[in-house]
N, C-alpha and C positions, 0 to 999 in steps of 0.2 A: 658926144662921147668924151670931150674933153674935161667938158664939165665934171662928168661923172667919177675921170681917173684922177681929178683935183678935189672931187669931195672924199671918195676912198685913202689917197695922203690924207690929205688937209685931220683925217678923222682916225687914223693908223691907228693908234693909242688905245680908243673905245673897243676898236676891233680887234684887237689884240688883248687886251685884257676880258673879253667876251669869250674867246677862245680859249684861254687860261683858263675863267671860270667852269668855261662846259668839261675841258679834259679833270679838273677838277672834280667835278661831282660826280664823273664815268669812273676815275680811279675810286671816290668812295665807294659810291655802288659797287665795284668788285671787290672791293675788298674790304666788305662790314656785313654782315649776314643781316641785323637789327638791320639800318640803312636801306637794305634790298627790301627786307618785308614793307616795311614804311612807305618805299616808293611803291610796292607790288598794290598793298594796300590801295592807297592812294590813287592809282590808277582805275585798279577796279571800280573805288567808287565813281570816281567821274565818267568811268565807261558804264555802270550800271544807269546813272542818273541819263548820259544822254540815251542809252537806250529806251528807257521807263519814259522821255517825253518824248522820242518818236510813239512811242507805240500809243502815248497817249492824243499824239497828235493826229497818226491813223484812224484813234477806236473814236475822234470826236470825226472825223472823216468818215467813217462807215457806219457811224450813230445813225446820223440822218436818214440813210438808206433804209438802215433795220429801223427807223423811228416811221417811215413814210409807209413800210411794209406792212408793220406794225397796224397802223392806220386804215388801211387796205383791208384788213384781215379782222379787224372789228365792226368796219362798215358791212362786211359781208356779213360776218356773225349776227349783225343785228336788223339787216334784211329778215335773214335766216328766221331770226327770232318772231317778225312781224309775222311772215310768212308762216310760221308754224302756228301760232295763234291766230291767224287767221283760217286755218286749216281747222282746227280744235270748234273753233265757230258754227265752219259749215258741221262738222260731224256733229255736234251739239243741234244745231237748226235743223239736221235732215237725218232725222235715228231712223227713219224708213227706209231709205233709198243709200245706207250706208256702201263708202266706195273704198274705204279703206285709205292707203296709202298711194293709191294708185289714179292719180290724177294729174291734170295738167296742169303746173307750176306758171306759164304763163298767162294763163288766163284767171288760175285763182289770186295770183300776186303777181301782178305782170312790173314790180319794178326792180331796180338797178343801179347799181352808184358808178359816177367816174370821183376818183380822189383827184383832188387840185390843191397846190398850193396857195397860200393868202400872199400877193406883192404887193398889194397896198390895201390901208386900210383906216378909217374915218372916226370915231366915236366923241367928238367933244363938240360936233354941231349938231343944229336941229335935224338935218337930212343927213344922214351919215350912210357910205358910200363903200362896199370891198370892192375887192380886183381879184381875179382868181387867172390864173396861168393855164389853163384850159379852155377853148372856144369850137368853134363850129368842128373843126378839122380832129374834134377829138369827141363830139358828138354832141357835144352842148349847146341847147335852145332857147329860147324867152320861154321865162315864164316856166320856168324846173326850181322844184324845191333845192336849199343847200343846209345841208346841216352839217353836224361837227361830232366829237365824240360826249361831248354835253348836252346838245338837243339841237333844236330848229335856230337856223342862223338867220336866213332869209330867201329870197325868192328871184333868182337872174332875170335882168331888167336887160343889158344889149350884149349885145353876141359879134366879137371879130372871129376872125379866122384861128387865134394865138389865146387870143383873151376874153375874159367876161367881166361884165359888171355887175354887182350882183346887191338889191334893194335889201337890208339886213331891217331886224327887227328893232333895230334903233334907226329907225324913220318911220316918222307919221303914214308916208304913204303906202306904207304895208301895213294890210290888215289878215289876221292868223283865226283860222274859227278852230278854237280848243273847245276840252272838257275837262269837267275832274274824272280823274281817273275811278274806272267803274259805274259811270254814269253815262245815260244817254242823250243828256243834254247837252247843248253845246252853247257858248258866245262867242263875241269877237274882240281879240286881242289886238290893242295898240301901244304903240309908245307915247308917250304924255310929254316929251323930251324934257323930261327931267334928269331921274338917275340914272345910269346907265345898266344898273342891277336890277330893276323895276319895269313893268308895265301894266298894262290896265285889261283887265278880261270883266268887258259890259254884257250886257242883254241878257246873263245868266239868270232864267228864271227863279224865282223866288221861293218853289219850291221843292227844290235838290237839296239835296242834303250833304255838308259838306262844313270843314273847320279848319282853321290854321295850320299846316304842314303839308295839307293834302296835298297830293301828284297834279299838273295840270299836263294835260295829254293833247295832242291832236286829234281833232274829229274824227278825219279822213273824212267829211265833206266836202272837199275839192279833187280836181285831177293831179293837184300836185302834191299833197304828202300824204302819206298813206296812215291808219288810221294807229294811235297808239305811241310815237313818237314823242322823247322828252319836251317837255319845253320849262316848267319850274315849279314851283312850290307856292300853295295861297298864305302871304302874308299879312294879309289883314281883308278886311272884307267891309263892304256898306252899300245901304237901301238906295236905289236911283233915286231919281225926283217921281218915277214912274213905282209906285210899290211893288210892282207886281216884279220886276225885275232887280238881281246885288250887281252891285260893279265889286268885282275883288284886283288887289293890288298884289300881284302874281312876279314873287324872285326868282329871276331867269336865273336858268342850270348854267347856260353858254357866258360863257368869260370873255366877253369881245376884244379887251385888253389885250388876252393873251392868245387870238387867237393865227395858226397858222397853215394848218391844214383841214383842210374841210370836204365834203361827199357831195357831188350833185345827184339828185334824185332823179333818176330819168323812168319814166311812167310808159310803157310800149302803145298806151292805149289811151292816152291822153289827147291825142289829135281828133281820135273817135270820140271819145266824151265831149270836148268842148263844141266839136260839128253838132252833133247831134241836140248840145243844150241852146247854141247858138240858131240852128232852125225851129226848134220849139219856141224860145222869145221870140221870132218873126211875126210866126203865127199868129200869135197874139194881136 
């Protein structure tokens, strides 16, 4: 305390002429109309600026939400869409036995998305590796498609309680059985771990018909993505060592780069399928 009433002396002068100054600029401001506006002015703006970056500090705050909603609400739209063309199929297959609109939703497209965030994520090795913030406790299992608002990302390799890890299309050890869009052929899609924009769709027989720009699509020959789902565009194309088969070199839609939020595909009847194809190879 002593200190403090010997810095207060010790400093008298500064404080006193501080006080001088402030009675000073209050007698201005009363008595100069120009003066008042200037300071009125002047106030407002700095009260408008700090308002404008609250709010914009809020709106990048409540971005997120409506960005993750956003997300949410196109993953379903584009269930929706399989679903519907897969609907348009059977009525097209079965102009006999037509049912209208009056049918079971689970059983003709029995699947589902959870949204998950990306918290980590790999793309400049040869086995490249996401993380997704969704796990068992939110119903995610090995072996569920994941994709994104661009197309097929990859396929969940292990499952905690919190978390997943999930095999992306930039790794060798996933393999994607696509098609060009409007065809019923299909090949298999790998990474060659080269570009990160690029991968390779082999076994496509030789005689489909198809040219540079095309759609390449999902089979839907597995239990895990359903049939019609992005995946890229045929950039260039060429003869195997096998004639009878092209290898095309297929630009992925999905921006691994940039990605952060992504859909788990969850299939209701994918336990039944893989039993049932897993007792048939027994047999054999």
């Amino acid at each position: 305390m002593r200190r403090l009433l010997d810095f207060l002396i010790a400093k008298r002068h500064w404080f006193l002429f501080l006080f001088l100054e402030l009675i000073s600029f209050i007698l201005i401001y009363r008595s100069n109309a120009y003066q008042q506006s200037v300071m009125l002015s002047t106030a407002n703006a700095v009260s408008a600026n700090v308002v404008s970056l609250a709010g914009s500090i809020t709106s990048y705050i409540n971005l997120r939400d409506e960005n993750r909603a956003l997300i949410e609400r196109n993953g379903r739209l584009e269930m929706e869409l399989l679903r519907m063309q897969r609907q348009i199929d059977t009525m097209v297959a079965d102009t006999v036995h037509f049912q209208g609109f009056n049918y079971d939703h689970e059983r003709q497209f029995p699947y589902d998305v959870i949204i998950s965030r990306v918290v980590n994520n790999s793309v400049t090795y040869i086995s490249n590796y996401i993380t997704i913030d969704k796990g068992r406790n939110d119903g995610v299992l090995p072996d569920m498609g994941v994709v994104s608002e661009g197309g097929v990302v990859g396929i969940v390799s292990t499952v905690s309680e919190r978390y997943s890890v999930v095999i992306p299309l930039l790794n060798p050890k996933f393999r994607l059985s696509c098609k060009v869009l409007g065809s019923s052929y299909f090949g298999s899609m790998s990474w060659d771990g080269r570009s990160t924009q690029y991968a390779k769709l082999d076994e496509l027989p030789r005689h489909v018909e198809f040219k540079e720009g095309d759609t390449i699509v999902t089979s839907g020959f597995s239990a895990i993505f359903p049939e019609g789902i992005m995946v890229g565009y045929v950039s260039s194309f060429e003869r195997q060592r096998d004639d009878n088969f092209y290898s095309l070199t297929v630009r992925l839609n999905t921006d691994f780069h940039r990605l952060s939020s992504v859909m788990v595909i969850r299939n209701f009847h994918q336990s039944e399928q893989i039993q049932i194809e897993q007792e048939a190879k027994g047999n054999d």
